[in-house]
C-alpha positions in Angstrom: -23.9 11.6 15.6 -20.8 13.6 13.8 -21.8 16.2 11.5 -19.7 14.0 8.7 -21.8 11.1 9.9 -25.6 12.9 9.6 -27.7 11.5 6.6 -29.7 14.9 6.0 -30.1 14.0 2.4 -33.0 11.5 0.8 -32.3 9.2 -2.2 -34.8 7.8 -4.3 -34.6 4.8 -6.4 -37.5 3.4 -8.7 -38.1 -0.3 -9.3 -39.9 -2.5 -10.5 -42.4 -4.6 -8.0 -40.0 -8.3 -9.0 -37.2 -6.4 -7.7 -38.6 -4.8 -5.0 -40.0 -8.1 -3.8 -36.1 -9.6 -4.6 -34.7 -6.9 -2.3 -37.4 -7.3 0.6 -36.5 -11.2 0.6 -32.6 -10.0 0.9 -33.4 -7.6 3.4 -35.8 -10.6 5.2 -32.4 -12.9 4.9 -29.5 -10.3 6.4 -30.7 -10.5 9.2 -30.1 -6.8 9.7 -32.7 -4.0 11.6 -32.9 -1.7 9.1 -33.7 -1.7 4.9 -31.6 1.8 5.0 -28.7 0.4 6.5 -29.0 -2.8 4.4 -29.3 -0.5 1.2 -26.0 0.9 2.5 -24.2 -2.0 2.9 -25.3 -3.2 -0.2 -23.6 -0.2 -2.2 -21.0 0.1 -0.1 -19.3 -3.4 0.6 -20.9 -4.9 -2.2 -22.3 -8.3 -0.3 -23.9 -8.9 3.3 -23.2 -11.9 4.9 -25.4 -13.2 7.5 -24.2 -15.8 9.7 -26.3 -18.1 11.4 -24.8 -18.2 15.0 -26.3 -21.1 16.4 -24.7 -23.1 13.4 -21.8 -21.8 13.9 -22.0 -22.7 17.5 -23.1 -25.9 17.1 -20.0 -26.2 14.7 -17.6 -24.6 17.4 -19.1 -27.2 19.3 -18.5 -30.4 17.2 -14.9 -29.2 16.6 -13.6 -28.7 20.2 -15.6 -32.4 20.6 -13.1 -34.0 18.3 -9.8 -32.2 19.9 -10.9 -33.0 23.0 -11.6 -36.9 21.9 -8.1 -37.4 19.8 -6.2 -35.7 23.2 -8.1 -38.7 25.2 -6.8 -40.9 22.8 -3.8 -39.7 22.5 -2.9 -39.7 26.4 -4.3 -42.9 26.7 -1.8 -43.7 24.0 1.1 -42.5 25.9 -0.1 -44.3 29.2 -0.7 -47.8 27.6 0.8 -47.6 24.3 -2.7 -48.8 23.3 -5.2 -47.6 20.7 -8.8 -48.9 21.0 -10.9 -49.3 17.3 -14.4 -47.6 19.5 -12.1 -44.8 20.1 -10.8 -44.0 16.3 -14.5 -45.0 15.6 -16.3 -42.2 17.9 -13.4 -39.6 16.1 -14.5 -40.3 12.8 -18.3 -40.5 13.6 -17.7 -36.9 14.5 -15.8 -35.5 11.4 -18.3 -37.0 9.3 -20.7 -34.4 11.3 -18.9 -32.0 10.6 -17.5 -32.2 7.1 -20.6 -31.2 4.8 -21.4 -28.0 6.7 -18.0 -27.1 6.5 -17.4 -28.1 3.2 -21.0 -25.8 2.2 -19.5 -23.3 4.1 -16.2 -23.4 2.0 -18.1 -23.2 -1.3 -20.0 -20.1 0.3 -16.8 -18.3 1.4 -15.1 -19.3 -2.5 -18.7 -17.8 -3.7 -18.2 -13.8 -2.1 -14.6 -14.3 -3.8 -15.3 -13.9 -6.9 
């Protein structure tokens, strides 16, 4: 570690046992190793977010679902000039998946704004 970098010095900060409790259940929810380095980040870039990855995969996942159905539909399209109803069906069965968790995570994102 950098001389700049070393954390030689010790900082002590009282609080009451509600807010210690309030800080361990933050600290429990970051999902980060240590209560140092979440202290840190909470002083320094004001808000931790923690991602949950296998949401996120699971959203990655629902997404590339739909492209991949609309460019069936859409070659299909340009081979018979048809569109079948079960196929516009199965594309909107899958954006209604994925709407509300997108739409929570939008009202999260619009949350760190301000």
């Amino acid at each position: 570690m950098k001389d700049e970098n070393k954390r030689d010095l010790y900082l002590k900060v009282r609080v009451s046992q509600a807010e210690m409790d309030a800080i361990k259940k933050k600290f429990a929810n970051s999902g980060m190793n240590t209560l140092s380095g979440f202290v840190r980040a909470m002083i320094f870039e004001e808000y931790i977010v923690h991602i949950d990855e296998d949401e996120m995969k699971r959203l990655c996942n629902l997404a590339s679902n739909i492209v991949n159905n609309i460019n069936q539909i859409a070659r299909r399209a340009n081979d018979t000039n048809m569109v079948y109803k079960e196929d516009i069906e199965e594309v909107k069965s899958l954006a209604c998946q994925i709407i509300d968790p997108l739409l929570f995570l939008q009202t999260k994102v619009l949350q760190l704004k301000h």
